[in-house]
N, C-alpha and C positions, 0 to 999 in steps of 0.2 A: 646369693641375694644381696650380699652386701654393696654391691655398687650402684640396688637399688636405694638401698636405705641412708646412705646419707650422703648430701649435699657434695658435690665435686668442690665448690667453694670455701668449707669448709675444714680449717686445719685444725684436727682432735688434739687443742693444747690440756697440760695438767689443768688448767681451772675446767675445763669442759668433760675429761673426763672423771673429777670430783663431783661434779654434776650429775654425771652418769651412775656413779656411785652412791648418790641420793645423800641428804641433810633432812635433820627433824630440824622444825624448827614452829616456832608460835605463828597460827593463822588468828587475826585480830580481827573480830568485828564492832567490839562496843569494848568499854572502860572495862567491864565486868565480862565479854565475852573471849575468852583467849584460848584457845584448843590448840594441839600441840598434834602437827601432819607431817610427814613424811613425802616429801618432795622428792624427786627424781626427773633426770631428763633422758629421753629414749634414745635408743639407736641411731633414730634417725636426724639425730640433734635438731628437732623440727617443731620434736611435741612434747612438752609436761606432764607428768599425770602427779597426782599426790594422795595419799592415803591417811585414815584415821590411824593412829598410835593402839587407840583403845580395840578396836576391829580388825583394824588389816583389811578394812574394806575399799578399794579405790573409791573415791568419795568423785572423784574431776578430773577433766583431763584439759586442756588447750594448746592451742598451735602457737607457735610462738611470731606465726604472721598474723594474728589476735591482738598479739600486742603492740601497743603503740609507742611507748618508752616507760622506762625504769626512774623514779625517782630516791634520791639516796636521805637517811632523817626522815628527822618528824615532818614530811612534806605531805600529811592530811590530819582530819581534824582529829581523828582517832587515835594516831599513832602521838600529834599532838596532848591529846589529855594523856597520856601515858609515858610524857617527858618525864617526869620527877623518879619514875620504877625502870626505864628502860633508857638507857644511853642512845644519842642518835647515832652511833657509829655500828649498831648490830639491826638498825629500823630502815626498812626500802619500801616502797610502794609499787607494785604494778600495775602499769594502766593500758585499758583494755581500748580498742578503737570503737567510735559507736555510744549508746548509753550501758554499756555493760559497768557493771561497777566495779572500783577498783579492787586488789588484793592486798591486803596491807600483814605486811609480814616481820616478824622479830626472829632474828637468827640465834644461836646458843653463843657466838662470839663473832667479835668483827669481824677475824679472817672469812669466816663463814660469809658474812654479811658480803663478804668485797667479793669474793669466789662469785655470788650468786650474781651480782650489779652487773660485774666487768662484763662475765662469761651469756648474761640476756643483755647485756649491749652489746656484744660483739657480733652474737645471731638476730639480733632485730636487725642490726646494719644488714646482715645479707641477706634479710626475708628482705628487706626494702630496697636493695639495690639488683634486685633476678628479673631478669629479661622475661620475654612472653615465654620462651622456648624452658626456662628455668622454673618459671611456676607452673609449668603445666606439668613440667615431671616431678614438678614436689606436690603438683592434687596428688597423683598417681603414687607417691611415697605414702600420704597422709590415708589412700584411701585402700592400699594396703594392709597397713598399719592397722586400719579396721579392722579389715577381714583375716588376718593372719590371726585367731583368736590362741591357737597352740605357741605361738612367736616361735616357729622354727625356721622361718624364713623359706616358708615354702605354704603352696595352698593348693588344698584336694580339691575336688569335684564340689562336695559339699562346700567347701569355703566359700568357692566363687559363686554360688547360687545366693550365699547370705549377701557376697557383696553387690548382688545383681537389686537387689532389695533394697538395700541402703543406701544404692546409686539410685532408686527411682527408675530402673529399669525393668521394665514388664518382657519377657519372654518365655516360651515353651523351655519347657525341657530338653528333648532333641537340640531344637536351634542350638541351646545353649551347651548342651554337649559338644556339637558339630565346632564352636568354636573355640571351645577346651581343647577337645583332641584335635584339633589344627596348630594351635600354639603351643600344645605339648612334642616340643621335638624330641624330647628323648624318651619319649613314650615310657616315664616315671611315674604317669599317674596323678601327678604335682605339676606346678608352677612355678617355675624361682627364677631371679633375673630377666635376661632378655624374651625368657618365655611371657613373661607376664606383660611386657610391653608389646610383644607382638597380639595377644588380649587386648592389650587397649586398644590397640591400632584400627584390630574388628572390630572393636567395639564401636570406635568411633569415628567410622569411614565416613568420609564428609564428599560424598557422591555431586551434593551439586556445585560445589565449590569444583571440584575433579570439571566437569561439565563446563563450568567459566571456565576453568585455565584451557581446555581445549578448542575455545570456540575460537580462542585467538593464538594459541599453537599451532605451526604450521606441520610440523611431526609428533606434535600431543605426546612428547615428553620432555619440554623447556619453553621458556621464553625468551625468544634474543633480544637485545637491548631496546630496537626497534619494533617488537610486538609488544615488549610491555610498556613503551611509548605510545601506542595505539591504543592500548587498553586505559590508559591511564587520560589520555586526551578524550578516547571515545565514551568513554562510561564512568571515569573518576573527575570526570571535567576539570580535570588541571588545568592552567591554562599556562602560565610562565615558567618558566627554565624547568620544563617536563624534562629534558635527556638529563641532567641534573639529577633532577628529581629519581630519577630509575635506578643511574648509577649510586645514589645513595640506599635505595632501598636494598638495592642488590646485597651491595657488600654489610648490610645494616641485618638481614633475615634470610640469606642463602647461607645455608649449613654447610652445604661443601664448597670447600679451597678452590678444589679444582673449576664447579661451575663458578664462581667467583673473580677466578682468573681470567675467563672465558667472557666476563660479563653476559652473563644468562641464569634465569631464576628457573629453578626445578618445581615442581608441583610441593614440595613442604615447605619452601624459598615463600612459593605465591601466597599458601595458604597461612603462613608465621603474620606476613605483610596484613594480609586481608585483618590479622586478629590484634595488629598493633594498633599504638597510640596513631598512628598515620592512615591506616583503617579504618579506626572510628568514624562513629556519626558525627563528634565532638569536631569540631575545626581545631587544629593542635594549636596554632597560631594564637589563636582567642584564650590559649589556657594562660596563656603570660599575660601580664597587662599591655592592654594594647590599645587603651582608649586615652582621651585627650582628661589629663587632671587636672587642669590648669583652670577651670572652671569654677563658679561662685558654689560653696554647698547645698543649696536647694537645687541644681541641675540635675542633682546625683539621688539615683534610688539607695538608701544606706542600708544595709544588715542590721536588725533591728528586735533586742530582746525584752521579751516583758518580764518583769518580778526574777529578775536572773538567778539571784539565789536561793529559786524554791526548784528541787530535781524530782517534784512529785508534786499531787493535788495542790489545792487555795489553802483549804481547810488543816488539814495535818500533817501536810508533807513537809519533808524535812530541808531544813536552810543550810548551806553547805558554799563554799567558796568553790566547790567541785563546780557550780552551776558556772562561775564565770571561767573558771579556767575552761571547760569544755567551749563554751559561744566567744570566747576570745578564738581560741585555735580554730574553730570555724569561719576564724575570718567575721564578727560581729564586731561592727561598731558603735553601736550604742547599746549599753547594758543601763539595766537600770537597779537602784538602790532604794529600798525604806528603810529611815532612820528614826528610831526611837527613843526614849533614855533609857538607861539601860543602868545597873548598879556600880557604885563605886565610882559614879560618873565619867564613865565610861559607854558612850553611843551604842546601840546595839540596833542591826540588822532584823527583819523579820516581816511575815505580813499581818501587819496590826489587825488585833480583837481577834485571832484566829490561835489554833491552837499548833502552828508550825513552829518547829526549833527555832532557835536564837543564834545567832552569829556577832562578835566583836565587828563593831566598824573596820577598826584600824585593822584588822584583818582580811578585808574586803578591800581597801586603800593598798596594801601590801602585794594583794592576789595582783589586783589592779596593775602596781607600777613592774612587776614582773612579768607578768604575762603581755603588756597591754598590745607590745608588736612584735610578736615573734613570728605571727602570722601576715600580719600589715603593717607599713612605713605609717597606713596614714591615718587622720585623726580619731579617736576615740570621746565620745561623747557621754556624757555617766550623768543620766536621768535621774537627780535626789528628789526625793518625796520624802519630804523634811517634817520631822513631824515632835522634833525633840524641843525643848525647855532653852530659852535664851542661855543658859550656862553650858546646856551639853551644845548648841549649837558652835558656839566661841570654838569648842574641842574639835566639833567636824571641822572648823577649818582649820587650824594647828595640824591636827593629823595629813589633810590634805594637803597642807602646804611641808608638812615637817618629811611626809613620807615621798608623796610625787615631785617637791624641788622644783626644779626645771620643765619636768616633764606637765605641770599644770598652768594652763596659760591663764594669766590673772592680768593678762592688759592686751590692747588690739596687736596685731602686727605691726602697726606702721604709726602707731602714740595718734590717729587720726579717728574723728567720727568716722565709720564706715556709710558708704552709701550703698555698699550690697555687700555682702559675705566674703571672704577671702576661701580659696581653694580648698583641695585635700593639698595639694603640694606646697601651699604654701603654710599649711598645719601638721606637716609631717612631723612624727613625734612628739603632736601634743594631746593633750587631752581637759579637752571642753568641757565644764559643769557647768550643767542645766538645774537652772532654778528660779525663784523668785529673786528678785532685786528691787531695791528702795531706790529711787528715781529713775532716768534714765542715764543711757550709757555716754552720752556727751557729756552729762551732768559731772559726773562722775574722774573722768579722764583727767581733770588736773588737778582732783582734790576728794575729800569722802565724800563731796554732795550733799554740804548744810542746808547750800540755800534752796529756793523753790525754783523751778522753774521757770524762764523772763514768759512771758505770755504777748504773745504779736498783737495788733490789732483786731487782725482780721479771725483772732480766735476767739470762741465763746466765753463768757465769763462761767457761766455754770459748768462748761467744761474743763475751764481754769479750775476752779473747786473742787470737782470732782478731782483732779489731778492731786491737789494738796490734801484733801481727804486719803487718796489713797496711799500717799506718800507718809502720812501720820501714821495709820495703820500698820505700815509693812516696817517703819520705825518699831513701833509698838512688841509685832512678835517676828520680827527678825534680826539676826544679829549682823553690826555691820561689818565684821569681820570675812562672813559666808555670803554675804552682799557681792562684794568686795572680789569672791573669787567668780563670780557670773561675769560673764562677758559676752560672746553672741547668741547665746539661748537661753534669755532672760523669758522667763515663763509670763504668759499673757493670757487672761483668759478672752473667747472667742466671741465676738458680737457683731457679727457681719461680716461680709466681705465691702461692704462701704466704708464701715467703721477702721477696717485695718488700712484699709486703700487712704481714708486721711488722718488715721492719725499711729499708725503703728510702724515701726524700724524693719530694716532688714535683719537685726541682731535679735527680735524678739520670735516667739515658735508658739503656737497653740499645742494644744493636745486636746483631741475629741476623739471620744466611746466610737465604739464602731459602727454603732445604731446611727448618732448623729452623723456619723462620717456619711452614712448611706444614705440619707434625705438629702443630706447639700448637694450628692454626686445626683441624685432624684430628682432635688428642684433646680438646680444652680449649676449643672454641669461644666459649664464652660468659664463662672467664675472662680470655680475650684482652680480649675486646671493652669489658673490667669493666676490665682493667687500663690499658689506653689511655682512659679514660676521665677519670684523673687522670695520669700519668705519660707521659711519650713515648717512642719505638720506633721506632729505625732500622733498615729491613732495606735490605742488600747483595746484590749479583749475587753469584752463585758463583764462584769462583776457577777454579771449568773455563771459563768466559767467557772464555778469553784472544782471541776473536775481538769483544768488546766487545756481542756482543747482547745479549738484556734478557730479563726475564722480567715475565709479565702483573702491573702493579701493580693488578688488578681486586682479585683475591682477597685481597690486604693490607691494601684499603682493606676493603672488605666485614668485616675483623675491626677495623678502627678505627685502623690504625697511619697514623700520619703521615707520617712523614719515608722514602717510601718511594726509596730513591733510584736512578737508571737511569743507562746509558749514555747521556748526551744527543748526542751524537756519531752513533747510530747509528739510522737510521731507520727506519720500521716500526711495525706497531699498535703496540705497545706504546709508543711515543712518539707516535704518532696519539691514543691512551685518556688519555695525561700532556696531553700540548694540550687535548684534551677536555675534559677534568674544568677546566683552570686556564685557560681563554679567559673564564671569567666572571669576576664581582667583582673588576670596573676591571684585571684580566691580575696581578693583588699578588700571585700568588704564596701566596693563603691562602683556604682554602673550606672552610666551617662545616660542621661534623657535622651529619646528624640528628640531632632532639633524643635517640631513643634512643641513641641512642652517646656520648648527653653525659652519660644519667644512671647513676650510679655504681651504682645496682641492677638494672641494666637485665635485660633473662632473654634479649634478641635474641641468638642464632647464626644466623649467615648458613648452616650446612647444616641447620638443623635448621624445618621451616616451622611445628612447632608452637609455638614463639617468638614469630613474626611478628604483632603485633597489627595492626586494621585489618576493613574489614567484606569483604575480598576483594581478590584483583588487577583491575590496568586493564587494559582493553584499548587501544592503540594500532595504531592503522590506518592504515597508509601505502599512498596508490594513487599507484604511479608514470606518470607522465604521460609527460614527455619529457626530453630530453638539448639541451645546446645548445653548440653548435661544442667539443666534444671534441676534444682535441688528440690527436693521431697519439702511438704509444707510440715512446718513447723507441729510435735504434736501426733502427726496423724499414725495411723494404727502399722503393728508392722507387715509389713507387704502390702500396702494402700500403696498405691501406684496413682498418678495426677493427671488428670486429663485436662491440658492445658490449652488455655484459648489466650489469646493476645488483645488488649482495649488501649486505643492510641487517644487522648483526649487532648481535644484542643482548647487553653486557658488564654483569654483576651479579652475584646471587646465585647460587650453584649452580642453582637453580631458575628459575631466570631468563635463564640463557644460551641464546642460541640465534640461528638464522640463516636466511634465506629470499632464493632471488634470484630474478630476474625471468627468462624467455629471453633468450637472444643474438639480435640482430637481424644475420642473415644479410647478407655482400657480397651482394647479388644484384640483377642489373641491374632484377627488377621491382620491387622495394621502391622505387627512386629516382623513377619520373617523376611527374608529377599523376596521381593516382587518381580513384577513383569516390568517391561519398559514404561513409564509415563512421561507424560508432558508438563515440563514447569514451566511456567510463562516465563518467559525473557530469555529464557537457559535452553539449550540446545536437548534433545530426547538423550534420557538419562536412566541406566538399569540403577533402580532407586533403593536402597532398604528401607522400609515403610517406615523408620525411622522409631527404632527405641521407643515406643507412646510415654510419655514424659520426658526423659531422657534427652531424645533429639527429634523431635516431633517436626514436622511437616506441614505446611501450612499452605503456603502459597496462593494466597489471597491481597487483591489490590485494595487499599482503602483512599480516597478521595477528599479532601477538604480545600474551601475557598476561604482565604484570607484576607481581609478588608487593611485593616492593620497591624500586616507583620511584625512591625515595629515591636509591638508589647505582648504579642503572642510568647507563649510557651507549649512546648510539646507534650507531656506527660506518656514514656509507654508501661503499659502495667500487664505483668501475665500473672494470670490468675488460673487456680483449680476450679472447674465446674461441679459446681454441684446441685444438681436438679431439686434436691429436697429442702436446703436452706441457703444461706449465703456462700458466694465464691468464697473459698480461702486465696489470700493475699500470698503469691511465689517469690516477684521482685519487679522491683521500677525504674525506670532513669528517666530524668527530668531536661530538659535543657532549652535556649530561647532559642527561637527560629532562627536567628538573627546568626548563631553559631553553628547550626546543620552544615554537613559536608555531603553532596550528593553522588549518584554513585550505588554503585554496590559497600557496604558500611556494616559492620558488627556495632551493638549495640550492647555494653558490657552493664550487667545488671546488678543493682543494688541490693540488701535489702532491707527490711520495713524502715530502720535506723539508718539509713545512708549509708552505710558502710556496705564495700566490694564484697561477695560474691564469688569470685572468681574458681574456675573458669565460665561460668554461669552467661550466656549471650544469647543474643537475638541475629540475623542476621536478614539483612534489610537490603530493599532496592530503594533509593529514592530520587525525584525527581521533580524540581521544581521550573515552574512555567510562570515566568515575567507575561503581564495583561500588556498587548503592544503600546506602543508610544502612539504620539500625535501622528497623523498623517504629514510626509513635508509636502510643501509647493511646489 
């Protein structure tokens, strides 16, 4: 069995097998919390587990494709308060992909501490760098690993019935014998190595994929360069440098040399492709940046967080720099900060009157200039909600300027009044604060901005007044130092769209509740849309959110507001529609408008369809095919098996929303064994295994929607467990814009509730989209 259990990639250096031999060492969770666990990594250098000191009880286990990287030191708050009792050279962090929380760990001595860093960096580099063909034999390691409960590197009868259970795979007894003793060639009784793969194999015979590769095989066991040029023009609608395109798949997911040399894909060749990144429903093209950045920032939908530093509730959840490191690495660029005074005068973090932790400013500023683009070149916008003392203000900006440098832009691009916003490309590497500011920004540009304002003729005098009134004011409790650092998202508050049409900048930004957001897009549709066109718009959750959920950023964007910003904390569509929309152009955190929502006379309102120019909606046709190894819901009892149905939602325009699901495929012992012949739509007649019921269930159902405005649509697919007596339980989702679909036969790789992969976990999809014709010509 050993050649199943660890990685061919894998070279067993001394740090890895020290590792194997297990380290006690301190699991940290608070100041006063410090327990002291017994670490170990497995066989299959894949997985962790660790035990209590006090029990010997394995307390947790994880994969080490869970994790997303190692940091070395006091690099959290925890291991921070614990500077003065612990050296940072024995203090590492592990952080987990997702909202899983980190593991923050203290070693007995440094070598220990470097043993643990190097030896989980070396194996995150390889969980992160495996091919499709690579992680599907490391499920098959991991789900072993499971079932092998004696670790003798071998499994009975009994074993594989538990791991039948675990996989969410429903079958008879018999069946599941019949496929025991077919894999068991040396009639041992057992399973070890290549026997247990040949299991899988049964397991997971993927019949109708077998069916496509033959419809276009002319001997139904290869495809020559020229059939899978056919298949890829006929059904993958490729259209340019296809023979290209073939021979790179060829030599990119045919396993054998020899068919490789041959130029011709085998039926594991066809079906590797089918399950790659080139396979996808995802357009691989669109994962890079591939839009034009050269644009004004209001063109641009932005990634957009509210109360960043709260990783839990309004009310008591706790404040953490965790919050921005996580929405940074998501690719978010505008996080937002409340500052308040804090002791020692020293600004401190938090959400005011509430009973949530406390965080240091300068700590947040810190997080900020480290993380701010690791994920994105372009700019970063940091929403303060100022809320401290004319002295601690003076410090926010010190801090901000003493710690950002360079990286904080404290004057225009070009020493010039702006007449509209300057790009992401020409912001690259800076970072914008959003705040109030004492006069305006012309005012300002060759000096602090003593004097008042010149006031034209043709302006009102009461207006003039007002002007100087508020000018006193923002004197009064603002300091001009953090004046000073606002530059194009000088805070304004919102009184018309007339109001702003004559007398507001391109450099100034509202922010309105979500409630108000929905009345303007209610009454004012089309002026919304005209004024995000030049100017940008933050809308916030409601203040009754003290449970941190979110409300649909569909309908904000549909009126053209950008900086829509959410609980990222908190999962759920509405952070499934945020991933959506921002998984394209290269994950930066910036996605182009239509051109209608770029042009300042635009007539488009998203409720109104007689706006909509265009010779008609499209149609988009999804025929669900199947499901593939479905993971068990979260939770459920053991041996509960899912009876999965598939809901495709479509997020747009008023007119455009909508939803359609598939049946649930019933537990039922006759769904599971080898069937008779059936008929799958599109797919040739096919001797089918009723497909595993959860597992790799069967569907094959068309679902239909018309789309008015592609443009701003989103797809959402979600499969869920049916359950007749209370709510679905939630299985996994993937989100993405219309705009990005690849049509075709397409695997759809599933997430789950927290965005994070799933894997091998998929849907597999027909789809087919239909352009409304053009004008007739003359």
């Amino acid at each position: 069995m050993a050649s199943l259990l660890c990685n061919a990639r894998i070279q067993l250096t001394e740090t890895l097998e020290k590792m194997q031999q297990g380290t006690l060492m301190r699991k940290v969770k608070s100041k006063s919390w410090k327990k002291q666990r017994f670490f170990k990594l497995q066989d299959d250098c894949m997985t962790i587990w660790y035990q209590s000191k006090r029990t010997g009880k394995i307390e947790s286990a994880f994969s080490i494709s869970d994790v997303e990287t190692v940091r070395e030191g006091h690099q959290s708050e925890v291991l921070q308060s614990l500077a003065e009792e612990f050296p940072p050279e024995r203090c590492f962090t592990i952080v987990f992909y997702g909202r899983r929380g980190n593991l923050d760990l203290i070693a007995g001595t440094e070598e220990e501490a470097q043993c643990w860093v190097q030896g989980l960096r070396q194996l995150i580099e390889v969980a992160t760098s495996m091919d499709q063909r690579e992680r599907i034999d490391q499920w098959i390691r991991d789900w072993f690993q499971k079932a092998d409960k004696n670790k003798d590197g071998r499994m009975n009868f009994k074993e594989v019935q538990r791991l039948l259970k675990m996989m969410n795979v429903d079958m008879n007894e018999d069946h599941a014998l019949r496929l025991f003793q077919a894999a068991d060639k040396s009639e041992s009784g057992t399973l070890e190595g290549e026997e247990f793969v040949l299991f899988y194999k049964a397991l997971t015979e993927r019949e109708e994929v077998q069916s496509l590769f033959q419809e276009f095989s002319e001997d139904g066991k290869k495809l020559t360069l020229l059939e899978l040029v056919d298949f890829l023009r006929q059904e993958q609608l490729e259209e340019e440098g296809t023979e290209e395109l073939a021979m790179e798949l060829i030599d990119k997911y045919e396993p054998s040399e020899t068919a490789r040399a041959r130029h011709v894909l085998s039926a594991d060749g066809f079906l590797m492709y089918l399950c790659s990144p080139e396979g996808s429903i995802f357009n691989p093209q669109h994962r890079a940046l591939w839009q034009d950045m050269t644009q004004p920032l209001c063109h641009y939908f932005i990634s957009s967080s509210h109360n960043t530093y709260l990783i839990e509730d309004q009310i008591r959840g706790q404040s953490s720099i965790e919050g921005y490191i996580r929405a940074l690495k998501r690719g978010c660029r505008c996080l937002e900060v409340d500052c308040w005074d804090g002791p020692n005068g020293e600004p401190i973090v938090y959400h005011g009157h509430t009973f949530t932790s406390k965080i240091p400013f300068r700590e947040v500023v810190s997080t900020l200039g480290k993380y701010a683009f690791q994920a994105s070149d372009f700019p970063v916008i940091l929403s303060l909600e100022n809320h401290c003392s004319m002295e601690q203000q003076e410090v926010l900006a010190q801090q901000l300027k003493d710690i950002l440098g360079e990286q904080l832009l404290t004057a225009t691009t070009d020493g010039r009044v702006p007449t509209q916003l300057p790009s992401p490309e020409e912001l690259k590497h800076k970072i914008l604060l959003k705040g109030k500011k004492i006069g305006r920004l012309e005012d300002t540009l060759d000096g602090p901005g003593d004097e008042v304002p010149d006031v034209s003729d043709d302006d009102n005098g009461a207006e003039a007044e007002e002007e100087r009134r508020r000018m006193k004011k923002d004197r009064e409790s603002l300091a001009q130092a953090l004046s000073d650092c606002v530059v194009y998202c000088k805070n304004v508050s919102f009184r018309g769209f007339q109001e702003a049409r004559n007398h507001s900048r391109p450099s100034e930004i509202s922010s309105l509740s979500e409630a108000k957001a929905r009345k303007l897009i209610r009454d004012a549709g089309n002026e919304f849309v005209r004024h995000n066109t030049w100017q940008l718009t933050r809308i916030y959750p409601s203040g009754m959110r003290t449970d941190s959920s979110n409300y649909s950023p569909q309908e904000m964007w549909n009126a053209g507001c950008q900086i829509v910003a959410l609980n990222f904390q908190t999962a759920g569509m509405e952070m499934d529609l945020c991933d959506g929309l921002f998984n394209q152009n290269g994950h930066c955190g910036y996605v182009l408008k239509p051109p209608f929502m770029r042009d300042e006379g635009t007539l488009f309102n998203p409720s109104d369809p007689s706006t909509w120019q265009g010779p008609g909606p499209v149609t988009l046709t999804i025929q669900v095919i199947s499901g593939q190894q479905l993971p068990k819901v979260a939770n459920s009892k053991d041996g509960a098996i899912i009876d999965p149905l598939v809901r495709v939602e479509i997020h747009g325009v008023p007119a455009d929303q909508a939803h359609q699901e598939t049946k649930y495929i019933e537990n039922n012992g006759e769904l599971v064994v080898w069937g008779p012949t059936v008929l799958v739509p599109a797919l040739s007649p096919t001797r089918a295994c009723s497909a595993l019921t959860g597992f790799n269930p069967h569907w094959d159902e068309t679902l239909q929607f018309q789309l008015h405005v592609p443009q701003l649509a989103l797809v959402r697919f979600v499969v869920e467990d049916y359950d007749k007596t209370s709510r679905n339980d939630f299985v996994g989702q993937f989100t993405l814009a219309f705009a990005n679909i690849k049509p075709g036969y397409r695997h759809i790789h599933l997430l789950s509730k927290d965005g994070t992969g799933i894997p091998p976990s998929s849907l597999f999809v027909h789809i087919r989209i239909t352009e409304p014709p053009g004008p007739e010509q003359d």
